[in-house]
C-alpha positions in Angstrom: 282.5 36.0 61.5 281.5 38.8 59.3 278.1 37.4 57.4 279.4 38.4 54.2 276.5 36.4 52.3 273.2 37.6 54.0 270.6 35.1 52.2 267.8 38.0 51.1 270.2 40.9 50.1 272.2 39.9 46.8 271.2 43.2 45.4 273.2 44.7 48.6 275.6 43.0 50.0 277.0 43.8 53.1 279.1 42.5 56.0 278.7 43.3 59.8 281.7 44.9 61.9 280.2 44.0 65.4 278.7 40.8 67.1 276.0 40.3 69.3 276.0 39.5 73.1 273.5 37.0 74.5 272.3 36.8 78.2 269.7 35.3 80.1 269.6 37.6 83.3 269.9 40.8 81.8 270.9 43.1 78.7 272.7 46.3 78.4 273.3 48.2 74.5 274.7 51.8 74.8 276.9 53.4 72.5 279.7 53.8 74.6 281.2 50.5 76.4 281.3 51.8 79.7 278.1 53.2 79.6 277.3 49.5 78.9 279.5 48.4 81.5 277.8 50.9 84.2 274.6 49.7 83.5 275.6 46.0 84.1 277.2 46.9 86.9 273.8 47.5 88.1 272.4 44.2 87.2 274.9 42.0 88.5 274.6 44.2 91.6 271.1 42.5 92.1 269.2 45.7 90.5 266.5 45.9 87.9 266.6 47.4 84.4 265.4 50.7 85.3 268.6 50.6 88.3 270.7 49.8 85.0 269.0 52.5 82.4 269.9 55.3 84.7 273.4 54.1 86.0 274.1 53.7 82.2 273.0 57.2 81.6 274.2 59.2 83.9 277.7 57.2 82.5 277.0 58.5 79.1 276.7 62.4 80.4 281.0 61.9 81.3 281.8 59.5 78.3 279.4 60.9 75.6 279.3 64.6 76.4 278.4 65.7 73.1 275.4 63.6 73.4 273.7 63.5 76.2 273.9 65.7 79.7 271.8 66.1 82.5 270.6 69.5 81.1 268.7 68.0 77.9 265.9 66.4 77.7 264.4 63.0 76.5 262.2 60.2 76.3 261.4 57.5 77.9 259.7 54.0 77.1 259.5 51.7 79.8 257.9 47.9 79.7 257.3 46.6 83.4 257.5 42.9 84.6 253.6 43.4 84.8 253.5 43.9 80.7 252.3 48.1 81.8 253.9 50.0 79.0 254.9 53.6 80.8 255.9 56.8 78.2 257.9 59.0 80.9 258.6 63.0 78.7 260.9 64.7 80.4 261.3 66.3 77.0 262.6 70.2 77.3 260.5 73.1 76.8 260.6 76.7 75.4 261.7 79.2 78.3 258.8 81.2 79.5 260.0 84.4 78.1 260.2 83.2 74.3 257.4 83.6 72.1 256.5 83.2 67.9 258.9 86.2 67.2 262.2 85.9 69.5 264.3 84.5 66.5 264.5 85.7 63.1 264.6 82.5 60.2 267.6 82.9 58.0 266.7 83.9 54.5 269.3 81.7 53.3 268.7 79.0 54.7 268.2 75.6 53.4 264.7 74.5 53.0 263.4 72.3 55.5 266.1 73.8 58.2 265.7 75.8 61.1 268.6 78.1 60.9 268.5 81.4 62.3 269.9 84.9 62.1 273.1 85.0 64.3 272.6 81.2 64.7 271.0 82.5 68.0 268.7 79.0 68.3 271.7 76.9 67.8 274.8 78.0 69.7 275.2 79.9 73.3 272.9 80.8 76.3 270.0 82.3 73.6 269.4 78.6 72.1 269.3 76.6 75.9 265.8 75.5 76.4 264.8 74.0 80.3 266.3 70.9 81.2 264.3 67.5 81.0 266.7 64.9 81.9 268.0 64.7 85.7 264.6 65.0 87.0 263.3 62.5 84.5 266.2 60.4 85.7 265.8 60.6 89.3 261.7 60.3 89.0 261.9 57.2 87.1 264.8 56.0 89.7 262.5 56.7 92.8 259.5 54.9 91.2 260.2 51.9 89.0 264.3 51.1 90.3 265.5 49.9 93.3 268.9 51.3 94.0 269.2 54.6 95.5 271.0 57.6 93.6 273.9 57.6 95.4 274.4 54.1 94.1 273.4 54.3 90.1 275.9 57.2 89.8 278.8 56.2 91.2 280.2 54.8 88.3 279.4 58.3 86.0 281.4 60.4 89.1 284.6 58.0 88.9 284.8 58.1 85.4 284.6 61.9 85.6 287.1 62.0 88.5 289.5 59.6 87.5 289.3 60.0 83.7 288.3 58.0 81.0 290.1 57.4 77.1 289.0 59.4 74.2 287.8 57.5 71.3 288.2 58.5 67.8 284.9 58.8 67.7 284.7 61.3 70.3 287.8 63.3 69.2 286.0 63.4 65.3 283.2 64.7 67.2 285.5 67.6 68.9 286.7 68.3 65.8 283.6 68.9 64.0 283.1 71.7 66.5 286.2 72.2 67.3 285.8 76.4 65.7 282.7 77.0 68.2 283.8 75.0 71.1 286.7 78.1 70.6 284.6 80.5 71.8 284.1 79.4 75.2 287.2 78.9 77.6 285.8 76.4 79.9 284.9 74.4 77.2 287.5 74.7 75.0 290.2 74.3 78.1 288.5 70.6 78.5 288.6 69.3 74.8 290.7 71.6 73.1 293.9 71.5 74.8 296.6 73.8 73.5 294.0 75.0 70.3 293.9 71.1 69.3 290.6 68.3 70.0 291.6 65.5 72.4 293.7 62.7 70.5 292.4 59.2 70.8 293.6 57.6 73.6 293.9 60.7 76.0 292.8 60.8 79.2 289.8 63.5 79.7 288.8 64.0 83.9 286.1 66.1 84.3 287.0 67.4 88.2 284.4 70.2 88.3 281.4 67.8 86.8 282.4 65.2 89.1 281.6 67.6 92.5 278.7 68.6 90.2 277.4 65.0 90.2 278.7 64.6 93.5 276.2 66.8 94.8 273.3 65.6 92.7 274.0 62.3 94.4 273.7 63.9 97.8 271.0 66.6 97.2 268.6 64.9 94.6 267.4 66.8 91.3 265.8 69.6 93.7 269.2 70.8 93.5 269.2 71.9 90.2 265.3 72.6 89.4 264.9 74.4 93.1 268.3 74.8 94.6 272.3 76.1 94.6 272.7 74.4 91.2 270.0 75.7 89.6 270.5 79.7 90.5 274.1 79.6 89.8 272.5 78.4 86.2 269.8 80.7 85.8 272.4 83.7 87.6 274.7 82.7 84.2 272.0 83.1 81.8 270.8 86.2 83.3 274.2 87.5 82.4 274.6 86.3 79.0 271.4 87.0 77.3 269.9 83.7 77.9 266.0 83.1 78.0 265.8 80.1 80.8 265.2 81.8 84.6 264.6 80.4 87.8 260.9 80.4 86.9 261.5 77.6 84.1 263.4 75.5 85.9 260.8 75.3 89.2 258.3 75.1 87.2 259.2 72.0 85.4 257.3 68.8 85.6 257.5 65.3 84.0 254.7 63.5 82.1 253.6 60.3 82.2 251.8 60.0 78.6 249.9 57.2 77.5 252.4 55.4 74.4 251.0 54.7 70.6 250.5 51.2 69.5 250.1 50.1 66.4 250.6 47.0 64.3 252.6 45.5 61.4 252.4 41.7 59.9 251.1 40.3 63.5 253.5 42.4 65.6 252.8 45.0 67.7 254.5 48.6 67.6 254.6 50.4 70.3 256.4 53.9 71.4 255.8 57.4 73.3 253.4 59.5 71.9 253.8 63.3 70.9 255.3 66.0 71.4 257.7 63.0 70.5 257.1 62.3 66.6 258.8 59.1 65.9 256.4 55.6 66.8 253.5 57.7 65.9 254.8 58.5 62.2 256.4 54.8 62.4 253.2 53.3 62.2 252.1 55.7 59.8 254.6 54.7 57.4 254.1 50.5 58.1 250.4 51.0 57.8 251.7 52.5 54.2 254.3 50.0 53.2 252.2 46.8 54.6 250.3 46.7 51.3 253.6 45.8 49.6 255.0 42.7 49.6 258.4 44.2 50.6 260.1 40.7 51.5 259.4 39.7 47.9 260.6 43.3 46.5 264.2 42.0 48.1 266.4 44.8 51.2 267.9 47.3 49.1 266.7 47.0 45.2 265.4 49.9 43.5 261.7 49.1 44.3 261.8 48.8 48.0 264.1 51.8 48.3 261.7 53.3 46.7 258.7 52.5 48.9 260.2 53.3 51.8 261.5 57.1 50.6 257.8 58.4 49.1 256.6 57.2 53.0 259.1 58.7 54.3 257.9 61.9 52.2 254.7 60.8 53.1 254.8 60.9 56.8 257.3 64.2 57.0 254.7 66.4 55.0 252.1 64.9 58.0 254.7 65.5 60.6 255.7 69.6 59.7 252.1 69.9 59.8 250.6 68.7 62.3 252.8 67.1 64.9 253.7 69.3 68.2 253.3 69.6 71.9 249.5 68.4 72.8 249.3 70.5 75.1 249.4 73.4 72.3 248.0 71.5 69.0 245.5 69.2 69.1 247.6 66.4 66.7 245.4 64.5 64.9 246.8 61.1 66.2 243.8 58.7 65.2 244.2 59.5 61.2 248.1 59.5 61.2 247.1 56.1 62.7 244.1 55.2 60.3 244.9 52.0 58.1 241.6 54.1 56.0 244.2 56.9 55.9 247.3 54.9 55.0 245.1 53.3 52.2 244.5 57.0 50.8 248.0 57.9 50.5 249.5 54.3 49.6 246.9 54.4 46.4 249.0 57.4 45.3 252.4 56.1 45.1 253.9 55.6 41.2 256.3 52.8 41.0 257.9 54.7 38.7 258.5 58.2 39.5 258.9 60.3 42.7 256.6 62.4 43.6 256.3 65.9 45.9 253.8 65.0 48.6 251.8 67.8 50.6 250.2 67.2 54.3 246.5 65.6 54.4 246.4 66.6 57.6 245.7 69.4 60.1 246.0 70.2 63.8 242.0 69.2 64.6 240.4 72.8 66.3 267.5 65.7 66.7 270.5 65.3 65.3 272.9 64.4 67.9 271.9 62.2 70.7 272.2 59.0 72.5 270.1 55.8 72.7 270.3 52.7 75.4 267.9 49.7 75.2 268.0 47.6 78.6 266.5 44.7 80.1 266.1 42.3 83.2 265.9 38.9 83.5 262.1 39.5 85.5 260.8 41.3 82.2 261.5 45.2 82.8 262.3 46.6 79.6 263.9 50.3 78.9 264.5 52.0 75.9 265.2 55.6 76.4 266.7 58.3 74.1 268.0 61.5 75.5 269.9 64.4 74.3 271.2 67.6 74.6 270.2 68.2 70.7 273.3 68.9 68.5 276.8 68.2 68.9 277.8 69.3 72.1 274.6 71.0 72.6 275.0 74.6 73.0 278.7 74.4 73.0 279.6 75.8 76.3 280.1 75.0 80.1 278.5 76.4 83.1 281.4 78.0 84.6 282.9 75.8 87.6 280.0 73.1 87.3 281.3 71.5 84.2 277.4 70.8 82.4 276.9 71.6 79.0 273.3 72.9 78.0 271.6 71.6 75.7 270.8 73.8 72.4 266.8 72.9 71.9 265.5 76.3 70.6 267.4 74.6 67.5 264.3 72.2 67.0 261.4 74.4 67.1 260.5 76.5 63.7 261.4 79.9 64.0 258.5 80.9 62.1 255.3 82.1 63.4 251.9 80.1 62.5 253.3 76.7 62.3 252.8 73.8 64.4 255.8 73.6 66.1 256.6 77.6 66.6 258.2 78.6 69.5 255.7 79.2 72.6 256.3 79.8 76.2 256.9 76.7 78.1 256.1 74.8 74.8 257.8 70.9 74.7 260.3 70.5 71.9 259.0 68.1 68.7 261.0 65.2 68.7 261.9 62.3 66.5 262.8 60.2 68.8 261.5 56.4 68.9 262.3 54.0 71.5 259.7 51.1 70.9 259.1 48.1 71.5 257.3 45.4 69.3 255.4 42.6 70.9 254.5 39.0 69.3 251.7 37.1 70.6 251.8 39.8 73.2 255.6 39.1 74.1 258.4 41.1 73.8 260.4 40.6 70.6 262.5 43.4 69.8 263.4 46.7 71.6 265.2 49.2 69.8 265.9 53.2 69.1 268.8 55.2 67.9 270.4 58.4 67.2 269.8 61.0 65.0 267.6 63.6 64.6 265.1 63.9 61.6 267.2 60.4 60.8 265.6 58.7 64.1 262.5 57.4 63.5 263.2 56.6 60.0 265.8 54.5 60.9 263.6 52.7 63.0 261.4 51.5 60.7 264.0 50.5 58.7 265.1 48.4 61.3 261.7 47.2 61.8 261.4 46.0 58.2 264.6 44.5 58.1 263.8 42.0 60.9 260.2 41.6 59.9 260.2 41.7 56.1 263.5 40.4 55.2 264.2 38.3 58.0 267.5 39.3 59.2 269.1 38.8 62.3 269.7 41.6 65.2 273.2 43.0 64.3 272.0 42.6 60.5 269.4 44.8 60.9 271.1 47.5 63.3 274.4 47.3 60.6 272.5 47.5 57.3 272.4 50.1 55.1 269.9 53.1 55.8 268.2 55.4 53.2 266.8 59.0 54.6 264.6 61.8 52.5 262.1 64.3 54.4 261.0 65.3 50.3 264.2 67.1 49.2 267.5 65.1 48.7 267.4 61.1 49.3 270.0 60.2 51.5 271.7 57.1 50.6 274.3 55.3 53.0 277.5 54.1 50.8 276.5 50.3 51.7 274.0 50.6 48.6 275.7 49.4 45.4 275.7 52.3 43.0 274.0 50.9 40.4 271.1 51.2 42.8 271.2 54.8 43.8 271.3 55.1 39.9 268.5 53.5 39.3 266.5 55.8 42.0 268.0 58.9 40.3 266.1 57.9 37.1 263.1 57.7 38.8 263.5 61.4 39.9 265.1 60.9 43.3 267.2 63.7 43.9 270.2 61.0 45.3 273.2 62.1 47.6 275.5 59.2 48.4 277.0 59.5 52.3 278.6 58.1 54.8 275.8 57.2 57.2 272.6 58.4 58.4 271.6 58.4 61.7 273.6 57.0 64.6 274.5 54.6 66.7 271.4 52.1 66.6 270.8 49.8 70.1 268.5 46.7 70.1 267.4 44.1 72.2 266.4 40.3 70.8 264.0 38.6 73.1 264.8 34.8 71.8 263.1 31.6 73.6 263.7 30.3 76.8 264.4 33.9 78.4 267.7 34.0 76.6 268.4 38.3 75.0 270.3 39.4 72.2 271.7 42.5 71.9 273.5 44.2 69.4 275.1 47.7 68.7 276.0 49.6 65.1 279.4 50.6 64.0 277.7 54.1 63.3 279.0 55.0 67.2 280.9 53.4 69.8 277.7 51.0 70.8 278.5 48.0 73.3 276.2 45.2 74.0 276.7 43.5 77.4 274.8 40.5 78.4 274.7 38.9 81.9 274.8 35.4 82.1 275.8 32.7 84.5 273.9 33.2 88.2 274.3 32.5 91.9 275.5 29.6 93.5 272.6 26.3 93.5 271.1 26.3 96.9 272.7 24.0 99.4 276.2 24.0 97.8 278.9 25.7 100.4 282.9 24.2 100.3 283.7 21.7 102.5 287.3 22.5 103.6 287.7 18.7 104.9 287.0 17.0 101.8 289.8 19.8 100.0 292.4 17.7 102.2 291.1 14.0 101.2 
């Protein structure tokens, strides 16, 4: 049943339009169900959580296109049986013949966006940066699964072959770009049949991905970074003005980064660091709010709404700063992460206004994506968000191969002098947080989402929610979510009004909407081994659990005592 009367949210009622799944040898939470289903597949196949992560991703590339593809990039946050937290980046970078100048910012634009002149950054060959995800994929297959390739992507080739049904989801999604997924035929033959998006309930087959994947089974990611795959790719973007060459794509590596931990009321937070923004701004922003008493202040009344917007303010003043690719800025990590520094800014906050807030920090010398959170009954945990940045990424096919490139340039600034300019082979600044807290160094919650700018936000909403207020799993992926990076504060409609009204006259510059962020996918880690997970109804998310087991040893049918 709906929980239509949460006990700590009078001020905010609100009433859950999924239910969880519970297992005790393994989890799956995507945000598409046979994503989910792909993944468990895996498990009851006798495979491990990693096996799982990358069966259910490569799933999500046929039945989530305008999420997630093997030419985006990602992160990756994995928890092994041995408690070893790994951060895998396969996060995209800036072509090698980009530099501070190759775009010009549109004068019009709206502040805090990276529009460009010709939207050149966000749509066609000119905004593709190199791919991240298969060989992220297949590295983190080859070390930490146990299936082989062939295996994990078998499901993700006969959903492209045989076809799979359109949601309404994914046909709103075709809609929304339905006038630039016009300009390309290949594209626009697949999901805009006869000039119109893909009902709900059609059947989409992907025939020339399907040989496309086909061959990655066979051939490994060397095909596209080093092979066939990859020159008819670069040989496309030679013609069409694109930046990528053969260059970015053998040059490309993986890193294996070192994740950010922090802590909040006796739990530790723990996430990839940068170029990825989110878990180190997370604890930022908890290290902020943990000298309020937010349980007290009640979910969604005036006061912790309005907490949790000047952090957010807080934390995306520090973020435009000073938050890149390490490899280029020198991110001050250990003040972002200072309780000293938290102290400084919380001390600033007035209870009764709003307030502009500027960065106290310096370098030192997404909106479209998908999320799944996965784990095995032996302790393997993944939570990995990948992407292929906006909508459909860069809104075209690679003639005859069916991939769709991702549209990255859109993330960096397109102003020189900032932290997170365009430079050659430069990683993209994400927000993206998968994390995992810990309790008396166990697992308790694994989660990430969605989103964009909207990501790690959401998070720590999620975080506070389950912490703070107490709420269950699918209460706290399902409740309402508030968003501000210090212009217009984003309120989701599941805020009574009267609230938003009371944040206006405070100075909040308040715009009422539909949802922020996506699709939110979290695991419960409850007593006795037993998982909870639980999916949004901001996407199509699907929690699967695995239960039951083999046979007890010694048991076998005894044909003889059938006839007795």
């Amino acid at each position: 049943m709906p929980h239509s009367d949460w006990r700590s949210c009078a001020a905010a009622p609100f009433a859950c339009e999924k239910h969880p799944a519970r297992g005790s040898r393994g989890m799956v939470v995507t945000n598409h169900p046979l994503a989910s289903a792909a993944g468990a597949e895996m498990l009851a196949a006798g495979g491990n959580a990693v096996d799982a992560a990358i069966a259910a991703l490569f799933a999500l590339t046929v039945v989530e296109p305008m999420m997630v593809g093997i030419l985006g990039g990602g992160m990756m946050h994995l928890r092994l049986a041995d408690g070893r937290h790994v951060a895998i980046d396969n996060q995209s970078r800036a072509p090698l013949a980009t530099n501070q100048t190759t775009y010009t910012p549109d004068p019009d634009a709206a502040p805090g966006t990276m529009d460009t002149v010709g939207r050149r950054n966000a749509l066609g060959p000119t905004a593709v940066a190199s791919p991240g995800n298969l060989m992220g994929w297949c590295e983190a297959l080859g070390e930490y699964g146990t299936m082989p390739l062939p295996v994990v992507m078998e499901p993700a080739i006969r959903h492209a072959a045989r076809g799979f049904r359109v949601t309404r989801y994914l046909h709103e999604c075709i809609a929304d770009c339905a006038a630039d997924l016009a300009l390309d035929p290949e594209i626009s033959a697949l999901l805009l049949p006869d000039g119109a998006p893909l009902q709900p309930g059609a059947l989409l087959i992907m025939g020339d991905y399907a040989e496309t994947l086909r061959d990655i089974a066979g051939d490994g990611a060397d095909l596209l970074y080093r092979g066939s795959l990859g020159a008819r790719y670069a040989d496309h973007m030679a013609e069409n003005g694109g930046y990528l060459t053969r260059e970015d794509l053998t040059t490309y590596r993986t890193v294996h980064r070192e994740p950010v931990r922090g802590t909040y009321r006796g739990h530790e937070i723990i996430g990839p660091p940068p170029p990825t923004s989110g878990p180190l701004h997370i604890v930022q922003m908890l290290n902020i709010l943990e000298g309020f008493d937010i349980g007290a202040l009640g979910f969604g009344t005036p006061d912790t709404v309005h907490l949790l917007a000047e952090a957010l303010k807080i934390a995306f003043a520090d973020r435009a700063a000073a938050t890149a690719d390490p490899d280029f800025v020198n991110v001050p990590v250990a003040k972002l992460l200072s309780r000293s520094y938290a102290e400084e800014r919380r001390a600033r906050i007035d209870m009764a206004r709003t307030q502009a807030w500027t960065a106290e920090v310096a370098p030192e010398g997404s909106a479209h994506t998908t999320h799944l959170t996965v784990a095995d009954a032996d302790g393997t945990i993944v939570a990995a968000t990948q992407t292929i940045n906006s909508l459909f990424g860069a809104r075209y096919i690679v003639p005859g191969t069916g991939m769709i490139p991702n549209n990255y340039m859109f993330v960096f600034d397109p102003r020189p002098g900032r932290a997170n300019s365009v430079e050659p082979g430069k990683r993209v600044t994400s927000s993206m947080a998968p994390v995992i807290a810990l309790r008396d160094g166990k697992p308790e919650y694994a989660l990430g989402l969605p989103g964009g700018l909207r990501i790690f936000p959401s998070v720590m909403q999620a975080l506070v929610n389950l912490i703070d207020h107490g709420m269950s799993l699918q209460e706290a992926v399902e409740a309402p979510r508030v968003w501000t990076q210090g212009y217009a504060l984003e309120m989701e409609e599941g805020f009574p009004k009267a609230v938003s009204d009371a944040l206006a006259a405070r100075g909040h510059d308040v715009v009422r909407l539909g949802n922020v962020a996506g699709g939110m996918c979290a695991i419960h880690f409850l007593d006795g081994g037993m998982m909870e997970g639980a999916a949004c109804w901001r996407a199509d998310g699907t929690a699967i659990g695995i239960g039951g087991g083999y046979a007890r040893a010694g048991v076998r049918f005894r044909p003889e005592a059938a006839r007795r």
